[in-house]
N, C-alpha and C positions, 0 to 999 in steps of 0.2 A: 484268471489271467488278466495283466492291463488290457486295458478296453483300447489303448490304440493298436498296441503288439498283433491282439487280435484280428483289429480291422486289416491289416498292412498283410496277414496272412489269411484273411478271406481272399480279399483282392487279387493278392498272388494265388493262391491256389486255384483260381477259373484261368488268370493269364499262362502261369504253365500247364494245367492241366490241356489247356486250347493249344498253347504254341512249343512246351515243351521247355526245356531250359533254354536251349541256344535261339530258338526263336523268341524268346519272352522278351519285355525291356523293362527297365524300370521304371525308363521314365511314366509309361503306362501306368503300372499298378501305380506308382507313385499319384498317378492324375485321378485314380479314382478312388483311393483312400482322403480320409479327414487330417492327413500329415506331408512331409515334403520328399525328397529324394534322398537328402541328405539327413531324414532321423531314419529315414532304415536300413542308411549302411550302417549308421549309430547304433542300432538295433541286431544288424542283423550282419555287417563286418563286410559282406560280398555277394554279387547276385547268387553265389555258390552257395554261402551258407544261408541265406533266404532262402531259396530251395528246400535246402537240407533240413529246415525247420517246417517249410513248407509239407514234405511230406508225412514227418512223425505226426504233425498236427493234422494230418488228413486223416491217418490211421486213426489217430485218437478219437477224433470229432465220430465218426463211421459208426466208434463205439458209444456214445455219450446216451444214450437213449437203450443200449444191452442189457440183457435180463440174464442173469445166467440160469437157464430153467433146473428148476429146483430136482433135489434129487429124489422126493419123494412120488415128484410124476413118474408113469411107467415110460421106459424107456422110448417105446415107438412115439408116445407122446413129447416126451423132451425133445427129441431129435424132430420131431413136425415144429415144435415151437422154436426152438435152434434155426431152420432153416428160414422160418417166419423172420424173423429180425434178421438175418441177413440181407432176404430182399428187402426188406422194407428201409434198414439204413441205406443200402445200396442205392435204392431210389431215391431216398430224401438227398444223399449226396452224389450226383450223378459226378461230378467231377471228382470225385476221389477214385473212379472208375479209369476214368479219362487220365487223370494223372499216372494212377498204379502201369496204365498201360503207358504210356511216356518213360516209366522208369524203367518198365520190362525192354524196351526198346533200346535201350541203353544198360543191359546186361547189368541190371539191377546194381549200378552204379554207387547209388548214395545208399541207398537197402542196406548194401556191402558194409557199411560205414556209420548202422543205427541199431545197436545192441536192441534199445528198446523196443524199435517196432520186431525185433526177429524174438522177443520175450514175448510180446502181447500176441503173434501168428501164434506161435507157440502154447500162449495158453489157450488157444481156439479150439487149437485141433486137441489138446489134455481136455479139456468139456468132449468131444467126438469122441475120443477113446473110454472116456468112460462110461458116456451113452450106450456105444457098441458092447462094450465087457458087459456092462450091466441087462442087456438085452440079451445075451450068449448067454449069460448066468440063467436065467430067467427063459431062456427058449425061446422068446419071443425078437430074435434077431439071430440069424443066420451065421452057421460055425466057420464058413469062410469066407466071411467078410473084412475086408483090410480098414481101420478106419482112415488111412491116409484116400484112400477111394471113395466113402462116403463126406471125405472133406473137401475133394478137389472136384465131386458131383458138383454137392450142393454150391459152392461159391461159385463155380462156372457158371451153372445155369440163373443163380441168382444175378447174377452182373452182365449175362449175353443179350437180355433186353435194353441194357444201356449201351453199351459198346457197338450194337448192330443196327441201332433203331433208326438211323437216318438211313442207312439199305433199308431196310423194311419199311420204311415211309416212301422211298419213290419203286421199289419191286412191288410191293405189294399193297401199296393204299394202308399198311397197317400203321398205326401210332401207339406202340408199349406203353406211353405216357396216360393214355386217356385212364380214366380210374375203372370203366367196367376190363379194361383188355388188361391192365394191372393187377388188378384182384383175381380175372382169369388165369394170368400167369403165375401168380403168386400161389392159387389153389394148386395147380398142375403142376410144378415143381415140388411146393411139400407131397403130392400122391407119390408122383416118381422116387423120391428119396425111399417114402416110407412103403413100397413095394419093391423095391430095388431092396433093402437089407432086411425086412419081413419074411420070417420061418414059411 
């Protein structure tokens, strides 16, 4: 990708993920990019379609570091490693968190309107279904398990330490952020999953 396009959609992606579309400016991200205002309407035509670009590339980025766990691990193993990389992008990008819920709030508005990112969910949850088949084949995952359930587990609990973490900073003294309460979390989510669909 050009290396300013990019910058110009880092920038934007922390200012809407924070403010959202209607609260963002441009002139903002404009001031904290290495370009002006006027190369990213150039670039990018309208704070709308900024956005719009802004979240496919969030999706995308989320993934850039994805492993698709091989198929020759045993199932309960692929789905522990599956849910590993989700928190773990999920935490490297906390603002793809912050954004997706911006969009959710807005009845998945521009979502609506991106073939691609509803192609890449889609093949997420085709890796889950076929973790689960493969695990039902094999006995070693549970005959009524839905994999749409073991999908909307895992990503929840993977992203609720980001989404929740300033409550739980002043309720409870906790910080998800520090790396021992991270790695806690991150072990206890993969157990949950993989007792949750375990015969």
């Amino acid at each position: 990708m050009d290396p300013v396009k990019r910058n110009i959609l880092e920038v934007a992606l922390a200012e809407f993920a924070n403010y959202g579309l209607e609260g963002s400016r441009i002139e903002s991200i404009a001031a904290g990019t290495h370009t002006s205002k006027r190369m990213i309407y150039y670039h990018f035509g309208s704070k709308e379609g900024l956005y719009a670009a802004v979240l496919e590339f969030a999706y995308r980025i989320v993934r850039e570091d994805h492993v698709e766990p091989h198929d020759d691990l045993p199932p309960l193993q692929a789905l522990a490693r599956f849910a590993g990389y989700a928190f773990d992008n999920f935490s490297k990008y906390p603002d793809f968190i912050r954004l997706s819920l911006q969009e959710n709030l807005q009845g998945a508005r521009f979502l609506r309107q991106s073939p691609s990112i509803v192609e890449m969910n889609r093949a997420t949850l085709t890796v889950v279904q076929d973790i689960v088949q493969r695990g039902q084949t094999d006995g070693s995952i549970r005959q009524d398990i839905e994999p749409m359930n073991v999908y909307i587990n895992f990503i929840g609990l993977c992203h609720y330490h980001i989404s929740a973490r300033h409550n739980y900073q002043v309720l409870f003294d906790y910080d998800s952020s520090a790396p021992a309460n991270s790695q806690s979390r991150r072990a206890s989510i993969i157990d949950a999953i993989v007792r949750y669909v375990r015969t």
